[in-house]
VOPAGU-2260 file (C-alpha; in pm, 1 decimal, decimal comma):
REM VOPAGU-2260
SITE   aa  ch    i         X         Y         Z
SITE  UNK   A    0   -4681,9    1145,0  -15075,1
SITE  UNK   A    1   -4328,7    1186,2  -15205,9
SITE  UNK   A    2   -3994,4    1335,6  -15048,0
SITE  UNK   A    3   -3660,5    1414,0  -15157,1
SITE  UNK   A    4   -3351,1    1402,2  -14947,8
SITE  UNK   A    5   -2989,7    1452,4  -15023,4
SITE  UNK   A    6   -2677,7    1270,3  -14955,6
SITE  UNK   A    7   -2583,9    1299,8  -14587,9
SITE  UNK   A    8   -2942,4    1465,2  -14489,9
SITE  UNK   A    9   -3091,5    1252,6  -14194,9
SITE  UNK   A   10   -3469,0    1126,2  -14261,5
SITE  UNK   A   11   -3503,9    1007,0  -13972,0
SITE  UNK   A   12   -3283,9    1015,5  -13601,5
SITE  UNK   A   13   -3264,4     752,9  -13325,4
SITE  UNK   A   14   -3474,6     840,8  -13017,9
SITE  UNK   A   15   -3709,7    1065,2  -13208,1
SITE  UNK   A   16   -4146,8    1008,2  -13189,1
SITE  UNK   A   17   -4247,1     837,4  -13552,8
SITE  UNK   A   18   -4518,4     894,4  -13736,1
SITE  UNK   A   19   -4432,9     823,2  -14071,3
SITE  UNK   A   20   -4358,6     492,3  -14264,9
SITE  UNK   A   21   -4101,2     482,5  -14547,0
SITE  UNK   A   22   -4094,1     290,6  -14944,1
SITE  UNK   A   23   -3751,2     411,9  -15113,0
SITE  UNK   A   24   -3862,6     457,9  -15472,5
SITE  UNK   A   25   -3503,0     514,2  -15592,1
SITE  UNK   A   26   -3162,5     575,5  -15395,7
SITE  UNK   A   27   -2990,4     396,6  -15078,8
SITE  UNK   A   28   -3003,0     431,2  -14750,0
SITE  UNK   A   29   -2793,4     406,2  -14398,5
SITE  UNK   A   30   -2929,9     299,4  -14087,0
SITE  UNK   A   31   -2722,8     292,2  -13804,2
SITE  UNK   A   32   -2799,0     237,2  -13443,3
SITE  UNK   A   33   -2672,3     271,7  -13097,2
SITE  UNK   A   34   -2573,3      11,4  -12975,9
SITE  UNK   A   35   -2443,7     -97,8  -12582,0
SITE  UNK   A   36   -2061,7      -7,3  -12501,7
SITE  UNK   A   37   -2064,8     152,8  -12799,3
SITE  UNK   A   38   -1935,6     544,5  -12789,2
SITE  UNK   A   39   -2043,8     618,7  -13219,7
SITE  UNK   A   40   -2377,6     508,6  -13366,3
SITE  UNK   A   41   -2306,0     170,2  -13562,8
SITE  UNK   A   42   -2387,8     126,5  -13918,3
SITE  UNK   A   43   -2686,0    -209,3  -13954,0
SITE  UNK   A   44   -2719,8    -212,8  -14305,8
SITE  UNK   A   45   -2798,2     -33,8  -14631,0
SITE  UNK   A   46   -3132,4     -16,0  -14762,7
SITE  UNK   A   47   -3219,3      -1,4  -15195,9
SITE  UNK   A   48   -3505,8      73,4  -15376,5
SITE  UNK   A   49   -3823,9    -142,7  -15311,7
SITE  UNK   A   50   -3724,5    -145,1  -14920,5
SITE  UNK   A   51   -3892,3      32,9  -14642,6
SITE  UNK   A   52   -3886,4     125,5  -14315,7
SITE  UNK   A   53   -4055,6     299,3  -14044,0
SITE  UNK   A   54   -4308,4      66,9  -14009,5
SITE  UNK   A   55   -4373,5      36,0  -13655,2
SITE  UNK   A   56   -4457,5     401,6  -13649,8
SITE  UNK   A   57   -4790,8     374,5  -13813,8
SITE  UNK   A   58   -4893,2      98,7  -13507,5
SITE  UNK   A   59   -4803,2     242,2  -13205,6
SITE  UNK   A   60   -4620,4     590,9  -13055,6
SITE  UNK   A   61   -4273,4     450,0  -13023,3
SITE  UNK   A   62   -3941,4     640,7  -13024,2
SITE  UNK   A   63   -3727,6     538,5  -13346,8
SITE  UNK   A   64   -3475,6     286,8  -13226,0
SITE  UNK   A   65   -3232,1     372,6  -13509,5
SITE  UNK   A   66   -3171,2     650,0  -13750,2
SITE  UNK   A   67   -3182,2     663,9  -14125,9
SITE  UNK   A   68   -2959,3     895,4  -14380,3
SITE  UNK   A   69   -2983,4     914,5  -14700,9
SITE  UNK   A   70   -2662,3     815,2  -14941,2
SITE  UNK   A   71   -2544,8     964,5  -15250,6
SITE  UNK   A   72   -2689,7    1118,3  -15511,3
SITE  UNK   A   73   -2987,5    1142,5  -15286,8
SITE  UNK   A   74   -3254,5     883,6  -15215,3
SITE  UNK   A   75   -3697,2     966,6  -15272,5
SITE  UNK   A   76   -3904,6     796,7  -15102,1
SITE  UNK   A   77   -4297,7     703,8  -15090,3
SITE  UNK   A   78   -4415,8     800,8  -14733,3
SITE  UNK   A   79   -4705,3     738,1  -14545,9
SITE  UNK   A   80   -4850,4     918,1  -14197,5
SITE  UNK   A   81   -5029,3     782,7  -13939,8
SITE  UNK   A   82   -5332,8     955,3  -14036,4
């Protein structure tokens, strides 16, 4: 399957149940994480095209331990489900 998200739009949040695992086919994006003493969610990285994430979600019921938003233009990604 395929999905589009624009700049800003969250594809996935921190603390939510995942079910879905991630390949970004074109486009960048955030993740950022909460971190201890920490009052704002702290940026980890920047992900390009050809890297994923997500992963654990198709292995086990886990909450997402950090959140992922997609950067300008807009990012599409190659998704897969559990099922």
């Amino acid at each position: 399957m395929q999905d589009y998200f624009e700049e800003g739009e969250y594809i996935i949040r921190e603390g939510q149940v995942g079910d879905t695992f991630y390949i970004i086919a074109d486009g960048s994006v955030s993740i950022t994480q909460k971190l201890v003493g920490q009052d704002e969610p702290q940026h980890i990285r920047n992900l390009s095209k050809g890297s994923f994430f997500g992963e654990k979600a198709l292995l086990t019921e886990d909450r997402r331990t950090a959140s992922a938003m997609a950067l300008g233009p807009g990012v599409e990604l190659l998704t897969l489900n559990r099922e």
